[in-house]
Phi, psi and omega in degrees: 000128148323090197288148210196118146281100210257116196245138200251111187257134181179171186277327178219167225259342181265137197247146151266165189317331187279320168283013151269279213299355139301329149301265209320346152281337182283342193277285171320311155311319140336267157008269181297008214206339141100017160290347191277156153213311165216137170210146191186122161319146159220142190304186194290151181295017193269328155345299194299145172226131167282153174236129213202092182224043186275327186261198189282349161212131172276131194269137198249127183220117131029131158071159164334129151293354184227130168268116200201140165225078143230171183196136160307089176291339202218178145163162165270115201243115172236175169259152192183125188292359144181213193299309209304297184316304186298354160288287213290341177283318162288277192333306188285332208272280197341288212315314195282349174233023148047054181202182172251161196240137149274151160229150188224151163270150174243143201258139198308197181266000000 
């Protein structure tokens, strides 16, 4: 099966209680339906620190690599024999944390 990232995009980084617990149901389901592999909130883009270790010492900068206002709060990492599920698996992922979802393939071996 084809693993796919589903990145959960939005402006500001707190989910309400009716939308965690609407993951968390999309998650078990996930879970139980045998699509699941990794999933994980992420702190705020004020967090980030870029790396840059292309030269002979690597420089460290503060903050988002992209000034954008929106930022990837989230993701999924799952499985699916192919596009069409993993859309409708992005479709249930929007729908239950009420955000918009990128879905990306993550590319093989």
């Amino acid at each position: 099966m084809a693993q796919y990232l589903m990145s959960v995009l939005n402006e500001s980084a707190v989910a309400t209680e009716e939308e965690q617990a609407a993951i968390d149901v999309f998650n078990e389901r996930l879970q139980a339906d045998g699509h699941w592999v990794f999933a994980a909130g992420l702190a705020s883009p004020g967090a980030a620190t870029v790396v840059d270790g292309r030269d002979a010492e690597p420089v460290f900068t503060d903050g988002p690599y992209l000034e954008s206002k929106e930022h990837i709060i989230g993701f999924w990492i799952i499985e699916a024999p192919h596009l069409d599920v993993a859309l409708r698996l992005a479709a249930a992922g929007s729908k239950s944390c009420n955000r918009r979802v990128e879905l990306r393939p993550i590319l093989g071996e």
